[in-house]
TIMAR-473243 format. One record per atom (N, C-alpha, C): residue in three letters; x, y, z. Coordinates in steps of 0.02 Angstrom, whole numbers, plus 50000, padded with zeros to 5 digits. Atoms other than C-alpha are relative to their C-alpha. Layout:
<atoms>
alaXYZ/...
</atoms>
This chain:
<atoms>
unk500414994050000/unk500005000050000/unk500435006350000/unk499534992350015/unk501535013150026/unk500085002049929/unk499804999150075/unk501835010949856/unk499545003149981/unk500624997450026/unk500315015249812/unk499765008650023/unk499864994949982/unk500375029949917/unk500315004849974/unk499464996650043/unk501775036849846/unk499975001549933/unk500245002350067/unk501285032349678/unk499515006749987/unk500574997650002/unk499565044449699/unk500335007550029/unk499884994149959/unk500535058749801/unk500725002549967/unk499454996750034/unk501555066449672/unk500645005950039/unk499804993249954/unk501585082449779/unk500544998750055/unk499485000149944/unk502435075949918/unk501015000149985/unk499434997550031/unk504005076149795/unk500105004949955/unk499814994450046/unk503645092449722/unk499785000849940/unk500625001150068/unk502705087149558/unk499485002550007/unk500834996450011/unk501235098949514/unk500124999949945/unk499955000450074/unk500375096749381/unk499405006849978/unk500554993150015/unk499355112049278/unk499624994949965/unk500705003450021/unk497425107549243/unk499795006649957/unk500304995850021/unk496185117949124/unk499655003550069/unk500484997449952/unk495205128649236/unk499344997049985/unk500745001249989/unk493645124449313/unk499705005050037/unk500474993649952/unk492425136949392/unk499734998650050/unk500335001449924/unk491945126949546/unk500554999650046/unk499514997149941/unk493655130049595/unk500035005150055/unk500094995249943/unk493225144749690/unk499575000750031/unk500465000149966/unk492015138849757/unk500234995350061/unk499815003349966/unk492825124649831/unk500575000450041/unk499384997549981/unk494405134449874/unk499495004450089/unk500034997049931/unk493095145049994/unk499634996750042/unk500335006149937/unk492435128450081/unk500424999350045/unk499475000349978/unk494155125650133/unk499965000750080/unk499814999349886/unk494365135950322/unk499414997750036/unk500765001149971/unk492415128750355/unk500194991450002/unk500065006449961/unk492365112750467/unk499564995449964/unk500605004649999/unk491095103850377/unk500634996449954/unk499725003650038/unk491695091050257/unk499934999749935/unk500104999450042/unk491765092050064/unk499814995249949/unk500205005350032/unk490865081249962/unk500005002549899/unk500064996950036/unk491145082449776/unk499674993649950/unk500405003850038/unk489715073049645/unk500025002349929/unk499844996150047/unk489945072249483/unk499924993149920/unk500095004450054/unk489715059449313/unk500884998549988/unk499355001750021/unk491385048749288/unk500415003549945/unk499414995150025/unk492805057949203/unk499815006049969/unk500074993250003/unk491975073649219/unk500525007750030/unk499744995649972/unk493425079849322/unk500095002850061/unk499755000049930/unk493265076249492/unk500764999950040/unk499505002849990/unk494755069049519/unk500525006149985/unk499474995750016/unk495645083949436/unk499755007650046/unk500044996749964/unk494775095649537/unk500254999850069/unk499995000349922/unk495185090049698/unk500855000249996/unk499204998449989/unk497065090249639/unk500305005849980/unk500104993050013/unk496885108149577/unk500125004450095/unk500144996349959/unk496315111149754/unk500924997950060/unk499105000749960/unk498205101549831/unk500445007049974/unk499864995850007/unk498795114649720/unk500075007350030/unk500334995949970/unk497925128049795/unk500375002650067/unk499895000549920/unk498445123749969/unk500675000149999/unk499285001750018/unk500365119349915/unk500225008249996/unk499964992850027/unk500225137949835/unk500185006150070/unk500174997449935/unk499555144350006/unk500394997650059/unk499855000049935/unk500755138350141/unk499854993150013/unk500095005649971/unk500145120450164/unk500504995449993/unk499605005450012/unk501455107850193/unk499764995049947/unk500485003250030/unk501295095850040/unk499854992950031/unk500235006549974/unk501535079350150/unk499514999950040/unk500624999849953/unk500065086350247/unk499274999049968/unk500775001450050/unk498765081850092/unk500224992249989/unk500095007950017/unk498405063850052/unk499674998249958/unk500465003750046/unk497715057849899/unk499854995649983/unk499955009750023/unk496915039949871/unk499494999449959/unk500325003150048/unk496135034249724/unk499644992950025/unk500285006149956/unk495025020649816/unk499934995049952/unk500275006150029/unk494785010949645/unk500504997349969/unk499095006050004/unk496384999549645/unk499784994950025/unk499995008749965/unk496514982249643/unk499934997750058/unk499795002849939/unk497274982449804/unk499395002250039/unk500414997049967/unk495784987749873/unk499364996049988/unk500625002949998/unk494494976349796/unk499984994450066/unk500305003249960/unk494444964049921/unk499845003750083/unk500114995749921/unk494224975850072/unk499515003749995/unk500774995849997/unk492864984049990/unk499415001950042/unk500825002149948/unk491414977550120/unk500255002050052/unk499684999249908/unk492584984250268/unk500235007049991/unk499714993950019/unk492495003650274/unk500745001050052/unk499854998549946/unk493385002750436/unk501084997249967/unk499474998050032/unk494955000150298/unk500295006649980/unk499624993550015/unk495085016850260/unk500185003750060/unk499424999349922/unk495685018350449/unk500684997349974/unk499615002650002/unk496845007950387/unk500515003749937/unk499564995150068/unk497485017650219/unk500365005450063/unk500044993349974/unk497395033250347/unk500804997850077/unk499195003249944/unk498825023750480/unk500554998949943/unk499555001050025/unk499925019650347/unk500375005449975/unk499664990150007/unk500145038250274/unk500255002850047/unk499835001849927/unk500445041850453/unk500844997650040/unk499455004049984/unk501775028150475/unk500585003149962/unk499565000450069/unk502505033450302/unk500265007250009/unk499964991850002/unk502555053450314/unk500165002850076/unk499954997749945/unk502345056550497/unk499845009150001/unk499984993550013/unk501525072750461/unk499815004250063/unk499954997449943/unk501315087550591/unk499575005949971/unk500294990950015/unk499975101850598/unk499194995149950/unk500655001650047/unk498085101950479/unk500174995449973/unk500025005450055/unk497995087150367/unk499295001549967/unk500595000950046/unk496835085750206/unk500024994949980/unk500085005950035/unk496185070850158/unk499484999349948/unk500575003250040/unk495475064850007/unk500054997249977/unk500285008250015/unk494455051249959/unk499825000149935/unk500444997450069/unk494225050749757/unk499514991949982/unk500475005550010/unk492775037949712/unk499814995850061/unk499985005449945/unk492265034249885/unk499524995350022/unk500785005150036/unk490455025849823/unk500474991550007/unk499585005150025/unk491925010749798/unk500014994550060/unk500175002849951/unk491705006849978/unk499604999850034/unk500534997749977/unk490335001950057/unk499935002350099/unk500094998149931/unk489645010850217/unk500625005650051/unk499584995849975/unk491075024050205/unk499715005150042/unk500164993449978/unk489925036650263/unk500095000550102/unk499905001949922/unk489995028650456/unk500945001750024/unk499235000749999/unk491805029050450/unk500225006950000/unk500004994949988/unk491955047850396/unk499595002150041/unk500234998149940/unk490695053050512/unk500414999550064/unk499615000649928/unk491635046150671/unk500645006049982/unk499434995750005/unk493355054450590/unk499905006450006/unk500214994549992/unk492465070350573/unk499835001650092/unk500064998349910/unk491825070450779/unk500474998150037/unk499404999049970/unk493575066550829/unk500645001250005/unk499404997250023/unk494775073950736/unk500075007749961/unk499944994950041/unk495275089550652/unk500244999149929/unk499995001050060/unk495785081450478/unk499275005349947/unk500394998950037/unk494975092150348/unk499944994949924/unk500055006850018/unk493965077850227/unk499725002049926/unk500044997250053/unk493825080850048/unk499834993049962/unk500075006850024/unk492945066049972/unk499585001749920/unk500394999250062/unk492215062549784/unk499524992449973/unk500625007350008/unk490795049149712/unk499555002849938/unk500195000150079/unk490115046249532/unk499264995650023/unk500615002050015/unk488225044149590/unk499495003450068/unk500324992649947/unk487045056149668/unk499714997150064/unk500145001049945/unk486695043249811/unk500375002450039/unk499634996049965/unk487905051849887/unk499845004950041/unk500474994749960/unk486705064149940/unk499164997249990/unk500785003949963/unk485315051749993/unk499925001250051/unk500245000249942/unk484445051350131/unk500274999850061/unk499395003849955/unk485625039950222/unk500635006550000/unk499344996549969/unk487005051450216/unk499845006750017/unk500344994449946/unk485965065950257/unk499885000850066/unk499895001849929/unk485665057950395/unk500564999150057/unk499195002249955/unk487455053650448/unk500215004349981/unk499584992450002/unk488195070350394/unk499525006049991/unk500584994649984/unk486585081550427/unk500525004250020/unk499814991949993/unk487515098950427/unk501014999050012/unk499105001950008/unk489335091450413/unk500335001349941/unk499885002050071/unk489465091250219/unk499865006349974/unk500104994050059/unk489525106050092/unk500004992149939/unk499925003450054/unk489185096749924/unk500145006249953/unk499834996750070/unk489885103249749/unk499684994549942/unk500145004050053/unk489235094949597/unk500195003549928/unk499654997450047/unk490225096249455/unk499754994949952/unk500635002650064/unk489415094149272/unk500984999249970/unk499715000650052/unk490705091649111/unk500005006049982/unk499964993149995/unk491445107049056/unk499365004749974/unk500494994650044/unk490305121749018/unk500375002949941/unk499514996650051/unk490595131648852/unk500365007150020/unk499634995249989/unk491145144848945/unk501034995850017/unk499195005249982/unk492655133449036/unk500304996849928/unk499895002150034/unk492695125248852/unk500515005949971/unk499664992350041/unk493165144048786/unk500495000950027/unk499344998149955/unk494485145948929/unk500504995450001/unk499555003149999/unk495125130148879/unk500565000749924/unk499674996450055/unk495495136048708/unk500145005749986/unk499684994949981/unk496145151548760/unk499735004949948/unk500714994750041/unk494505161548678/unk499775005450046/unk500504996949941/unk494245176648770/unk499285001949972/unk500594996350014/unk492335182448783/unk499815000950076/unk500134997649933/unk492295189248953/unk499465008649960/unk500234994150023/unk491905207648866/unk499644998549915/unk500425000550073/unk490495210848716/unk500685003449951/unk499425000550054/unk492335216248631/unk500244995749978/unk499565007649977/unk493035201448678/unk499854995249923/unk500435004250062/unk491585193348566/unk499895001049940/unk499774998350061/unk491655204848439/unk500504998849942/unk499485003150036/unk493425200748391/unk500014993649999/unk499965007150007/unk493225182448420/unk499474997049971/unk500805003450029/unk491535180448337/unk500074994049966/unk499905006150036/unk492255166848211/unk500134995950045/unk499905004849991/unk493315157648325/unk499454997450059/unk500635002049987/unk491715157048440/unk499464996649985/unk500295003950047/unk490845149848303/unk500184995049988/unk499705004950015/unk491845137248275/unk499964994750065/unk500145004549909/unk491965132048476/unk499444998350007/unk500545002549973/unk490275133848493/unk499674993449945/unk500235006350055/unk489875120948328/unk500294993550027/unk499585004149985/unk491195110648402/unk499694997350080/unk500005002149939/unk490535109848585/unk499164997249997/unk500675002650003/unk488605106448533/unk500094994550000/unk500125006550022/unk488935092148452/unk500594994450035/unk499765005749951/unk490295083648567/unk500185003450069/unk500305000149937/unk489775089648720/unk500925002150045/unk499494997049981/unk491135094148862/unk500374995950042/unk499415004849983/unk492215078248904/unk500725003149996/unk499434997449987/unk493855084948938/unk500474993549955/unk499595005350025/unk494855069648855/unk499544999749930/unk500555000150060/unk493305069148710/unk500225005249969/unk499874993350026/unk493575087748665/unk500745000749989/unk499534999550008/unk495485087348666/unk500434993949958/unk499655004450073/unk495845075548527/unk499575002149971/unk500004997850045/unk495545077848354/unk499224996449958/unk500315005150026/unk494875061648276/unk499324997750014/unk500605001949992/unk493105058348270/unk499804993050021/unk500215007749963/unk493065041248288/unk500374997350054/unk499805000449921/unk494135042548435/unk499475002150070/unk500244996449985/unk493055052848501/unk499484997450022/unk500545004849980/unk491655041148484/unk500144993050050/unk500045004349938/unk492535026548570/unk499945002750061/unk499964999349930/unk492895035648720/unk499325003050021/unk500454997349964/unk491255042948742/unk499394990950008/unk500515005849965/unk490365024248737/unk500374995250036/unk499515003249906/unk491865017948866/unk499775003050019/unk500414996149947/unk491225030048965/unk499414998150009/unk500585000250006/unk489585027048933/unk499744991350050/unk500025009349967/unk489865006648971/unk500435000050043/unk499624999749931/unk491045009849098/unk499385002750064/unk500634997749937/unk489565017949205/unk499584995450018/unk500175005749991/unk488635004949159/unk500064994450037/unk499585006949943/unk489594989349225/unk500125001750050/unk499424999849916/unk490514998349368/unk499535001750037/unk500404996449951/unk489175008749445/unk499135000950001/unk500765003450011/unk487404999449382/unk499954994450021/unk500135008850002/unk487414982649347/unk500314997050064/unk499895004949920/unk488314977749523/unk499925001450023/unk500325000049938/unk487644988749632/unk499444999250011/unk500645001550003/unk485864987349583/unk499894992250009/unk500105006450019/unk486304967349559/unk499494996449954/unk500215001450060/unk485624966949383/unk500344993849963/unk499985005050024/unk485624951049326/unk500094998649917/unk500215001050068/unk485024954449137/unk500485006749980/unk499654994350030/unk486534965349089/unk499765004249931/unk500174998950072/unk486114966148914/unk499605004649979/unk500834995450005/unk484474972948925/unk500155009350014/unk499904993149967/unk485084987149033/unk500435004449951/unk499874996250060/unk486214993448892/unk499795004349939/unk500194998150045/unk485194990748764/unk499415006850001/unk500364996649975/unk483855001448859/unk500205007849991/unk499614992549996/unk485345016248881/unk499975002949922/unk499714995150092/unk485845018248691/unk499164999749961/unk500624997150014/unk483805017248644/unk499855007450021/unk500024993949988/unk483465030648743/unk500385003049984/unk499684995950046/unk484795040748672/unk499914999849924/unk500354998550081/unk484025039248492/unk499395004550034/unk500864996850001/unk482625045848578/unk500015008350044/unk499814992449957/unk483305062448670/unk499775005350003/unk500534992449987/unk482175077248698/unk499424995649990/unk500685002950012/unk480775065448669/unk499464998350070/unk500304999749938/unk479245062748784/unk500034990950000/unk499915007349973/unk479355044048885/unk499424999649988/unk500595004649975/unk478085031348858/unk500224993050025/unk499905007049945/unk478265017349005/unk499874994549969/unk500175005050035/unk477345006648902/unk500214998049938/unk499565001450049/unk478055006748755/unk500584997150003/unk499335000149987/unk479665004548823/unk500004992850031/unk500205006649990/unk478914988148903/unk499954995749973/unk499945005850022/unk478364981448784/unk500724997949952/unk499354999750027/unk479974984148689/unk500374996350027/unk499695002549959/unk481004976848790/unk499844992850067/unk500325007649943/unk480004962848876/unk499905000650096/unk500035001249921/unk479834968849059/unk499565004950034/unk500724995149991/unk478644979949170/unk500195006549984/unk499774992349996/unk478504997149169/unk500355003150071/unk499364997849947/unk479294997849344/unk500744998350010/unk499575000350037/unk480614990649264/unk500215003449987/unk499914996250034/unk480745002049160/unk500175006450033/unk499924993949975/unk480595016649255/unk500595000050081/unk499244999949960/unk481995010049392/unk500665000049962/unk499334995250035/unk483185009249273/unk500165006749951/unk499914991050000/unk482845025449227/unk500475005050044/unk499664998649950/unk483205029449377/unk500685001050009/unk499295002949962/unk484905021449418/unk500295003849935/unk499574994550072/unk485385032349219/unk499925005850030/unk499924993149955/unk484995049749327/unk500364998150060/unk499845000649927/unk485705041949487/unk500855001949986/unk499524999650004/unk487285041449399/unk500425005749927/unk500004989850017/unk487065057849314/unk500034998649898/unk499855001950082/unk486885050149130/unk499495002449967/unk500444997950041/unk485155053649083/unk499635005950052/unk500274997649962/unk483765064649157/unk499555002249981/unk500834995850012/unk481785068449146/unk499885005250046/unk500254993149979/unk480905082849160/unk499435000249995/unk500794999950009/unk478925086149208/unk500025003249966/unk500634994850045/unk477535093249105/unk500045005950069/unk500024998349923/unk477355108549227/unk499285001150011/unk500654997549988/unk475795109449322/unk500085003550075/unk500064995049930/unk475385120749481/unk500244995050048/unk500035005549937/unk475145104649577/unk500494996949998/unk499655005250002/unk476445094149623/unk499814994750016/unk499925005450044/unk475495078949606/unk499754997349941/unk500045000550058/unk474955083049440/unk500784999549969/unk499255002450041/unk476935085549399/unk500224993750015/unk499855009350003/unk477315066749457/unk499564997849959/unk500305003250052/unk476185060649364/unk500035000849925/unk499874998450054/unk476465069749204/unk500484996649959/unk499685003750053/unk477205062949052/unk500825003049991/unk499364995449998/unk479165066049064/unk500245000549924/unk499584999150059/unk480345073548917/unk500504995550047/unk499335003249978/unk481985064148931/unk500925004149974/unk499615000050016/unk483715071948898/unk500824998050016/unk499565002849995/unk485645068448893/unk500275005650047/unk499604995949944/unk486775075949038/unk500745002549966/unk499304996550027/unk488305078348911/unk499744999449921/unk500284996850062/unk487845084548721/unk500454991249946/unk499845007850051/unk489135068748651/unk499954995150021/unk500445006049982/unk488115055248709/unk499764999049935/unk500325000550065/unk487155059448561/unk500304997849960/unk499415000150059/unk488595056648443/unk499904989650006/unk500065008150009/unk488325035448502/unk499374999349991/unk500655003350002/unk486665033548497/unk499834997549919/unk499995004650031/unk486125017848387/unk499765003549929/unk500274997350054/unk485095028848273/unk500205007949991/unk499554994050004/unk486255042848266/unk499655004249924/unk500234995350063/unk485735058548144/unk500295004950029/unk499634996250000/unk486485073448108/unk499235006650019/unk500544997950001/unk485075080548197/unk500095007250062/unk499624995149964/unk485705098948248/unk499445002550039/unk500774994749933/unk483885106248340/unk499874994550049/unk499755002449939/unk484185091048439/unk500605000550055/unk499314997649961/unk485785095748505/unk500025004750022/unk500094993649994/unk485455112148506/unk499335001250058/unk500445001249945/unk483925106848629/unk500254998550059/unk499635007549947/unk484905095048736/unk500275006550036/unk499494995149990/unk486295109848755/unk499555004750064/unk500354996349958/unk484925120648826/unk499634997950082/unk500065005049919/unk484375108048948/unk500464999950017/unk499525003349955/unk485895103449029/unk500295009450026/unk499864995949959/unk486325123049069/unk499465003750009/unk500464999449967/unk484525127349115/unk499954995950067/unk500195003549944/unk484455111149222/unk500585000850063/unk499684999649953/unk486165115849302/unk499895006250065/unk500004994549963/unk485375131749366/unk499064999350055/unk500745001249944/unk483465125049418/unk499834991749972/unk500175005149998/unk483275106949461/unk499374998549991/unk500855000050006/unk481195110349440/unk500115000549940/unk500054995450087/unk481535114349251/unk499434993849983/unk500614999650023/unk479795110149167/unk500045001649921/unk500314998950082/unk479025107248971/unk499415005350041/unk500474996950012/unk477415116948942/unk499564997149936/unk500255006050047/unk476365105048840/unk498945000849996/unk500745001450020/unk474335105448770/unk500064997949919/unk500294999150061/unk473785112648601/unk500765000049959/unk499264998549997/unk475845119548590/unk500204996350032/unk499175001749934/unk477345114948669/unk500665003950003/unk499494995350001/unk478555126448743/unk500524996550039/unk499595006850005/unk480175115548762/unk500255001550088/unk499714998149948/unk480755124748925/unk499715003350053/unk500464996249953/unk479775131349102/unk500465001750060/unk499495002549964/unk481115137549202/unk500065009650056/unk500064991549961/unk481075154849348/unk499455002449980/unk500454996250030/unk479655160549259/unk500105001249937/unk499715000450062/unk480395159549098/unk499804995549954/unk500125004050042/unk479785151848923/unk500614999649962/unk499505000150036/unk481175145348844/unk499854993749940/unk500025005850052/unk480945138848656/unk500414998649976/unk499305003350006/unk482315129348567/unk499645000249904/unk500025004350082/unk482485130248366/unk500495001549948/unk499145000450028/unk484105126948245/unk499865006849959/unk500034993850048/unk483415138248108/unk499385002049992/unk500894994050002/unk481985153748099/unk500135001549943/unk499994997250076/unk482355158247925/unk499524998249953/unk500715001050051/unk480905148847854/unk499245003150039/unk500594995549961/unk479385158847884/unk499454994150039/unk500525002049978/unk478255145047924/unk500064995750084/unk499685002649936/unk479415137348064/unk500205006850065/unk499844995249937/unk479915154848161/unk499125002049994/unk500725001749987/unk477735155748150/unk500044996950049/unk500505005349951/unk477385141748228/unk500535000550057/unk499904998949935/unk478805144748373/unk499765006750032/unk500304991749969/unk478115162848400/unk499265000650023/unk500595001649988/unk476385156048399/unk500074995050064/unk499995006049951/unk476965142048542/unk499785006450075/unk499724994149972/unk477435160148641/unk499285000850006/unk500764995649969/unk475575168048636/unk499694995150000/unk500425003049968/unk474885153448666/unk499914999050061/unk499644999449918/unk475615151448843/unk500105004150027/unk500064992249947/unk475715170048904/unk499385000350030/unk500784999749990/unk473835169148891/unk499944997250072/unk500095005449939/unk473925156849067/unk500835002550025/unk499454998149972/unk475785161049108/unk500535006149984/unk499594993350022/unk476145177549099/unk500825000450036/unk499095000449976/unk478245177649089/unk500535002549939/unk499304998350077/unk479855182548971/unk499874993349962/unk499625005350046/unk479955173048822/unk500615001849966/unk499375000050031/unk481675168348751/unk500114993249944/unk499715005750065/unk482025157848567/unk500604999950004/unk499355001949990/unk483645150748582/unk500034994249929/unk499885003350081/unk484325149248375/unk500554997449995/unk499165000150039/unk485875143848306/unk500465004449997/unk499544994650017/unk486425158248263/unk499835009549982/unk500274996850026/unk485105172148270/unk499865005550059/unk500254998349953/unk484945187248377/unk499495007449990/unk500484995150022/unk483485199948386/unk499444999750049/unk500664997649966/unk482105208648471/unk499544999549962/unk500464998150050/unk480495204548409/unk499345000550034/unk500534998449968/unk479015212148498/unk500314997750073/unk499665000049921/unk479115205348691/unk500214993149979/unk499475004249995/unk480325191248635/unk500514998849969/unk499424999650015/unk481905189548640/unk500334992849966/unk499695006550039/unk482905177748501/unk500685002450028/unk499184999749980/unk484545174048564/unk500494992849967/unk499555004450030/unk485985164648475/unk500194995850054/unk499625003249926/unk486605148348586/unk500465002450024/unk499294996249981/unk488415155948590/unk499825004550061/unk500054992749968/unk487685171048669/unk499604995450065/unk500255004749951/unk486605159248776/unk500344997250041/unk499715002649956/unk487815148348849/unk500625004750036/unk499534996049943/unk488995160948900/unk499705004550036/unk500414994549957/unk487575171248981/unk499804994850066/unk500435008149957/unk487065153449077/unk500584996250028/unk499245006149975/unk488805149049171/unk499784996950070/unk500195006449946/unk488645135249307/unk500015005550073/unk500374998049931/unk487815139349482/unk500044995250017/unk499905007849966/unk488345127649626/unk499324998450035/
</atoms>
């Protein structure tokens, strides 16, 4: 296990490494002098892992001894058979200890600590009798269940970190648009980022190669890596197969509204079937429905959900793949609407207005240039003021303009107006 230690704790010999920026860095930088404990949730190689070594940085920067941080990657071999015994990561936590002999604050963190079960008993006690500050990470939103609400009720700050935004995408390609100058002079290569980030979404390893069909394996490893590691064995899914084939269906089907039954009979099993492994695809931050909205909340449970993808190149595997840009260009809008209101809401009768979100109508469409298509979204608009008087906003491709009381706004201009809220 020293080895392993050593192996993971670059820092302690002086090795830092530079990351792209992320914007929940400063958020997590001012959790830091606060006692509670840091929990960070987030969809596999979205960048946990590099955040939390951003933040050794941080501290290294600031005065912190580096043998006084500890980093363990909990998902090592050496570690599978101890899995069922949290009361091992006492045991990681003596050996660093033995090995370093450090003196003064210590930070510890735990990256993937879902890996063991019943860690949360284990940090709890460390937290009521020590001063270690506890910096832990986990690829599935049980993380902030019940159960650990319960065992770290007012102990825990959580962060939940998405796949880059296109703002962080722009800062990774060294695009300024901080200032409407900014955007002015960069309008092309903006254009180009933002064409580039619709359609493969904001994987940090996805986005920084070239090759398209690279591009595509690693986004359905990922995809089946979630699968196997953090479905099929903890749920103890028997009928692997099924559960796959279930994932990459629904991704042909993305902005679309769910039918339970359909999907039943498709697939041979019930509709609560169906709708648990739904589930366990939001649990682990892959897919995610959204109500019809109604006043009542238990007319919104009941309502017929839309379904979309949590990263834009998901789309790029799905079985029945199309070059289908007002889907992407939908999706896009969901995932930085939903990062800012977890209630986000359709608007669905005679019309359908794709987005219900603060009080806000938000419609979604690639191109208004044909008269009979920017109609019928402008007509979705006065149909729905009539009952919900609110701003409407069309969110185009590439189109911006005042037209009576609504506002068309280009995505570009959209997603950098819409940067992540923790």
């Amino acid at each position: 296990m020293k080895n392993i230690l050593v192996e993971q704790n670059p820092h302690w010999n002086g090795v830092l490494q530079n990351y792209a920026k992320r914007d929940q860095l400063e958020t997590l930088i001012s959790y830091l002098p606060l006692r509670q404990i840091i929990t960070i949730t987030g969809i596999r190689r979205c960048g946990k892992s590099t955040l939390a070594k951003q933040t050794i940085n941080h501290l290294i920067a600031n005065g912190t001894p580096a043998k006084n941080i500890l980093y363990v990657n909990l998902e090592q071999p050496l570690f599978l058979d101890v899995r069922h015994d949290p009361s091992y990561l006492h045991t990681i936590h003596e050996t660093y200890l033995q090995l370093i002999d450090p003196q003064g604050q210590l930070y510890i963190i735990f990256d993937e600590i879902q890996f063991f079960e019943n860690w949360q008993i284990y940090i709890k006690s460390q937290y009521e009798k020590s001063s270690n500050k506890y910096i832990i990470t986990g690829s599935n939103s049980s993380m902030l269940s019940n159960e650990l609400i319960t065992l770290l009720s007012g102990r825990s700050l959580n962060i939940h970190l998405d796949t880059f935004s296109f703002t962080e995408y722009l800062d990774y390609k060294n695009i300024t648009h901080q200032t409407e100058i900014d955007r002015i002079n960069n309008k092309i290569a903006i254009k180009r980022a933002k064409d580039e980030y619709i359609q493969w979404g904001g994987f940090y390893e996805v986005f920084s190669v070239e090759n398209p069909v690279i591009k595509k394996e690693l986004l359905t490893s990922y995809a089946k890596n979630i699968l196997y590691q953090d479905i099929i064995p903890r749920y103890g899914i028997r009928n692997s197969e099924v559960i796959e084939r279930l994932f990459f269906y629904l991704l042909s089907n993305i902005t679309g509204i769910l039918n339970y039954t359909t999907l039943a009979n498709i697939f041979g099993m019930s509709t609560k079937s169906i709708r648990e492994y739904i589930h366990y695809f939001e649990d682990v931050f892959l897919l995610q429905r959204i109500d019809k909205h109604h006043n009542k909340l238990k007319e919104r449970i009941k309502s017929s959900k839309k379904i979309y993808a949590l990263d834009n190149g998901f789309l790029q595997i799905a079985p029945k793949h199309s070059d289908d840009l007002g889907k992407s260009l939908e999706n896009s809008v969901f995932i930085a609407l939903y990062k800012e209101d977890k209630t986000l809401s359709y608007l669905k009768d005679r019309y359908e207005i794709d987005f219900y979100t603060q009080k806000i109508h938000y419609q979604v469409a690639y191109d208004i240039s044909n008269e009979k298509t920017r109609k019928r979204e402008l007509n979705a608009f006065t149909h729905f003021i009539k009952t919900h008087t609110a701003p409407c906003k069309l969110i185009t491709s590439d189109h911006n303009e005042q037209f009576e009381n609504i506002e068309i706004i280009s995505i570009d201009k959209f997603l950098m107006e819409h940067k992540h809220k923790n």
